[in-house]
C-alpha positions in Angstrom: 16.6 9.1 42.5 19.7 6.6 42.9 21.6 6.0 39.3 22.5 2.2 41.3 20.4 -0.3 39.0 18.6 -2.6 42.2 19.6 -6.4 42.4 15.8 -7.0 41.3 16.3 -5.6 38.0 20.4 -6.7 37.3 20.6 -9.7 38.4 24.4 -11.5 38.7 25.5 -15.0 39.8 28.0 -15.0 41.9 31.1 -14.8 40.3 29.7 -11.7 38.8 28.6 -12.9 35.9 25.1 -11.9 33.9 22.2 -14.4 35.4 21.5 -16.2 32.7 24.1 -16.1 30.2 27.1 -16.6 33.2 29.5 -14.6 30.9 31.4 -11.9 32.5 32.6 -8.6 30.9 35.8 -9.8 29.5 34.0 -12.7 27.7 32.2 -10.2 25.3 33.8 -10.2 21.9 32.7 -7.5 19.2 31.9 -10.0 17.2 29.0 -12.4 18.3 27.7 -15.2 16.6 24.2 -16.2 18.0 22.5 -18.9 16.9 18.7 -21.0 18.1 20.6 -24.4 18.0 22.6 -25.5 21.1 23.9 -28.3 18.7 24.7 -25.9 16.5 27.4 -23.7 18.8 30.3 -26.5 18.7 29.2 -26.4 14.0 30.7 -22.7 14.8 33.4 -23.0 17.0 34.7 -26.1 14.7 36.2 -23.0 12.0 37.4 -21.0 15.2 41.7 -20.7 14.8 40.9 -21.2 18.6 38.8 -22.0 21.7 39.4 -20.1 24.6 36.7 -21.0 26.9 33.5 -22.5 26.7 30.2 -21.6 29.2 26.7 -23.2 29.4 23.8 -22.3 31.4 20.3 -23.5 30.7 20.0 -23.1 26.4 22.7 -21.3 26.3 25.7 -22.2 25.8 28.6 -19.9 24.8 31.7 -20.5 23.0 34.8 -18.0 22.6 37.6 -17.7 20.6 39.8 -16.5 17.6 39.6 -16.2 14.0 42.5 -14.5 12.3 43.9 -13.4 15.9 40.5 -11.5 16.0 38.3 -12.5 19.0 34.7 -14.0 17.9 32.0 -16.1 19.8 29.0 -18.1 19.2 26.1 -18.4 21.3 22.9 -20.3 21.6 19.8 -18.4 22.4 17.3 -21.7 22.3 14.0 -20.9 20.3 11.9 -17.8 20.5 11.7 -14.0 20.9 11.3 -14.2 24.9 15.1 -15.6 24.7 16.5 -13.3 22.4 15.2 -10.5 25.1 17.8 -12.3 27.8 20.4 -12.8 25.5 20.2 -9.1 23.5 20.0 -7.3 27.3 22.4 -9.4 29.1 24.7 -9.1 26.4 24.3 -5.0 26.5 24.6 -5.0 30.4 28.2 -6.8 30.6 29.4 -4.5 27.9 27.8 -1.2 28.7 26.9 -1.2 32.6 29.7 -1.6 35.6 28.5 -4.9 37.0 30.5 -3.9 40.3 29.1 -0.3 41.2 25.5 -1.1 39.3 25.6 1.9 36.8 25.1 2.2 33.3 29.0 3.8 31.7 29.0 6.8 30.1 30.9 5.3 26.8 28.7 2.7 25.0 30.0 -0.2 23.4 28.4 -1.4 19.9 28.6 -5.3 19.6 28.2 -7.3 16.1 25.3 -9.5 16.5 24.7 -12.2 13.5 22.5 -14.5 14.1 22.7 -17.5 11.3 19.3 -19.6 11.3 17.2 -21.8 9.5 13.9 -20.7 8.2 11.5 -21.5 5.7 11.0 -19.2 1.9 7.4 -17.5 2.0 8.4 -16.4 -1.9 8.3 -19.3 -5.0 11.6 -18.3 -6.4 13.6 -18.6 -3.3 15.2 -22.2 -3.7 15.7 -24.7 -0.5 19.2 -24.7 0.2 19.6 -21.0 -0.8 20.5 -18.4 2.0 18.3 -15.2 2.8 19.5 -11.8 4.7 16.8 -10.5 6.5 16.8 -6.6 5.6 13.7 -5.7 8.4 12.8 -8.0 11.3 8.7 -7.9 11.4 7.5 -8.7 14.5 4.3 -10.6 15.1 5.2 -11.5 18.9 4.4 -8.2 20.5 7.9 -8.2 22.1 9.0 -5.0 21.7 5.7 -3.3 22.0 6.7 -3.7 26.1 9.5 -0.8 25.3 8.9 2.7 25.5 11.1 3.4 22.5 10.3 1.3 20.0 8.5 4.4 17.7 11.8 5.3 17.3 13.6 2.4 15.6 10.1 1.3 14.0 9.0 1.3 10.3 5.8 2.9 10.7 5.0 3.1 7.1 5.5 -1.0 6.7 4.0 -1.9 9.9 0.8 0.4 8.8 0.7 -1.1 4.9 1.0 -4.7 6.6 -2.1 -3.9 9.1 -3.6 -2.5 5.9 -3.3 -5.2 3.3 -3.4 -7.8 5.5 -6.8 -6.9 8.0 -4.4 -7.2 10.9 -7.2 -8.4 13.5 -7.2 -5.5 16.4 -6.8 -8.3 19.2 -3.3 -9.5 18.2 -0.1 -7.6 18.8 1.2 -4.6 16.4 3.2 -6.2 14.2 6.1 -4.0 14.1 9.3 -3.6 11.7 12.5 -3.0 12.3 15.6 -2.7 9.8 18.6 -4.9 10.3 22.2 -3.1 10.2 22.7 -1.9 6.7 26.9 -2.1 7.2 26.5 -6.1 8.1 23.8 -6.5 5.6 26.1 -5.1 2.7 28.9 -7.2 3.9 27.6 -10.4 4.8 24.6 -10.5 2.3 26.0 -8.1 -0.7 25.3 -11.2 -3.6 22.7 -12.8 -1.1 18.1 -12.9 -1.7 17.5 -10.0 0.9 13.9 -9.6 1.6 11.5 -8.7 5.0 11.5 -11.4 7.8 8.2 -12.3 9.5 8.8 -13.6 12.9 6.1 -15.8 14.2 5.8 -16.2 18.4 5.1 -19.8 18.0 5.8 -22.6 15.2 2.2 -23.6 14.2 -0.8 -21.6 14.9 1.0 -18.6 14.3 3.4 -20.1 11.3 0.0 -21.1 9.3 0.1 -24.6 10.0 -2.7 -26.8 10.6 -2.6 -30.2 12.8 -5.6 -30.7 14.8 -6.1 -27.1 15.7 -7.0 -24.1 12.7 -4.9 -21.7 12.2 -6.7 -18.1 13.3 -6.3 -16.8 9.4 -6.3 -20.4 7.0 -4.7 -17.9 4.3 -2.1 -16.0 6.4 1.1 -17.1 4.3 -0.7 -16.1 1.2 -1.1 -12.9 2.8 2.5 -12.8 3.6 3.2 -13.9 0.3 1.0 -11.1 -1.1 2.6 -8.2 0.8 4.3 -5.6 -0.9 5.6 -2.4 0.1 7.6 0.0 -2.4 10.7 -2.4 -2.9 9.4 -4.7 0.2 8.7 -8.3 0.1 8.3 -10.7 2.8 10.7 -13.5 1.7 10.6 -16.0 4.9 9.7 -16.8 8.9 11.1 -17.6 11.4 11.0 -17.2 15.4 13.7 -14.6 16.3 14.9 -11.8 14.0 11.9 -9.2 15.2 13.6 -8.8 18.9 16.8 -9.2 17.6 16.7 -6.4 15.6 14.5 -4.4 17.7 16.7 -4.7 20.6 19.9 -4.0 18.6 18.6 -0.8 17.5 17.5 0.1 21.0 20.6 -0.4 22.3 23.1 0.7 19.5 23.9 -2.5 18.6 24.8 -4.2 14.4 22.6 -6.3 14.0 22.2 -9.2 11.2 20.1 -12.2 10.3 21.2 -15.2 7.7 19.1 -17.9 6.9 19.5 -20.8 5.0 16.3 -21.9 3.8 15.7 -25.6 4.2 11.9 -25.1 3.1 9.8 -23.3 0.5 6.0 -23.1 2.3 4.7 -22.1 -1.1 6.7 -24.9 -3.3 6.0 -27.4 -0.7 9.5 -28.2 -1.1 11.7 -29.4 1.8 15.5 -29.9 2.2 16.8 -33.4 1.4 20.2 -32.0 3.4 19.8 -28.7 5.0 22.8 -29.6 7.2 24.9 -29.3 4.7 23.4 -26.0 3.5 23.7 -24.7 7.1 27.5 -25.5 7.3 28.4 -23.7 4.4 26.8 -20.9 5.7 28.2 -21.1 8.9 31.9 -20.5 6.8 30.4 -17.8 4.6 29.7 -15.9 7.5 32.5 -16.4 9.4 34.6 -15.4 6.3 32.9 -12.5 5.7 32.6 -11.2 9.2 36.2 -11.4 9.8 37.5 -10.5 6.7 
């Protein structure tokens, strides 16, 4: 059997770049800042010492640069799990396979992956405004149940408490758990709330929220709220960190997840300014990441 990954399964544009994200090998940084905004990227890039290029294709839209004389980039994923699948595995493929001869290398490359977010506080004593470090990604999308590996990065003991306590209904996916990268948690989130972070595969239905149409469970974030696990909480949701962290343990990568929370869902409380919230986060993480 060939070792030649087919054109089907890699694809590249022309210039040799990775098919959705158009970056090429050199582009890749160690350290990556991804975030769901495409607004958001030039927020980033603003605090960069430099801009060295700039690429957009579809959502995503990539900038690259310099802080400190280290190289950094930001990148916009757009919302949803199904994107952070391109982005994590087209990321991993211009790093850690030869685009030109189609083979996965020998020596692995381990990126930095933070993604900085927005997300609303499923706990009462989480202010609005306040920023959260998500210690496990829990996945309600079913993502990573379409790997064959994902027993091996997965918390079984939280993933079979949370079918437990909540009554997880057999026809939805297994809501798996996966734990963030304990060196970037510890130094980008060292003085920060740290807590479990659900990740919903929609932004109603599956976030609780009832419009016209009812929710399948009208008490699921009470049930989040609820949820405990030895020193476990579930602290906030969001639409990403599950596949994010899932992936990056897959594939050997750091992964991270900062939010800053511009609602409480049990205070009722919403942001009067989140935008400023998220820009000081934005420079917290930046600081810290390249310190």
């Amino acid at each position: 059997m060939s070792n030649i990954i087919p054109e089907t399964e890699l694809i590249l544009n022309p210039n040799g770049s990775v098919y959705h994200l158009k970056l090429l090998p050199e582009n890749i940084a160690d350290n990556i800042i991804i975030v769901g905004d495409q607004g958001r990227v030039e927020e980033v890039s603003k605090f960069f010492d430099t801009v060295d290029f700039k690429v957009q294709n579809r959502e995503f839209i990539t900038h690259g640069g310099t802080i400190n004389g280290k190289r950094i980039m930001v990148l916009s994923s757009g919302i949803g799990t199904d994107n952070i699948d391109i982005l994590v595995n087209e990321l991993d493929a211009a790093v850690n396979i030869d685009l030109k001869t189609r083979i996965i290398k020998e020596d692995k490359r381990s990126l930095n992956i933070v993604r900085i977010g927005t997300s609303g506080a499923l706990q009462e004593d989480i202010p609005v405004d306040s920023f959260v470090v998500s210690t496990h990604g829990l996945g309600f999308d079913g993502l990573l149940n379409y790997y064959l590996d994902l027993p091996s990065v997965n918390d079984n003991e939280i993933s079979e408490e949370f079918i437990k306590q909540t009554n997880w209904h057999k026809n939805l996916p297994y809501p798996y758990a996966v734990k963030g990268s304990e060196t970037l948690i510890n130094k980008i989130g060292f003085d920060l709330t740290q807590g479990i972070t659900a990740t919903a595969p929609g932004f109603y239905g599956p976030q609780g929220r009832k419009l016209r149409l009812t929710p399948w469970v009208e008490d699921f974030n009470q049930q989040l709220t609820d949820f405990k696990y030895k020193e476990n909480r579930i602290t906030n949701f969001e639409m990403e960190t599950s596949a994010l962290y899932g992936l990056g343990a897959l594939h050997g990568h750091q992964t991270c997840t900062v939010c800053a929370i511009i609602a409480n869902r049990v205070a009722k409380k919403y942001s009067e300014n989140y935008h400023a919230a998220v820009d000081k986060l934005i420079q917290l993480v930046l600081e810290r990441l390249t310190k």
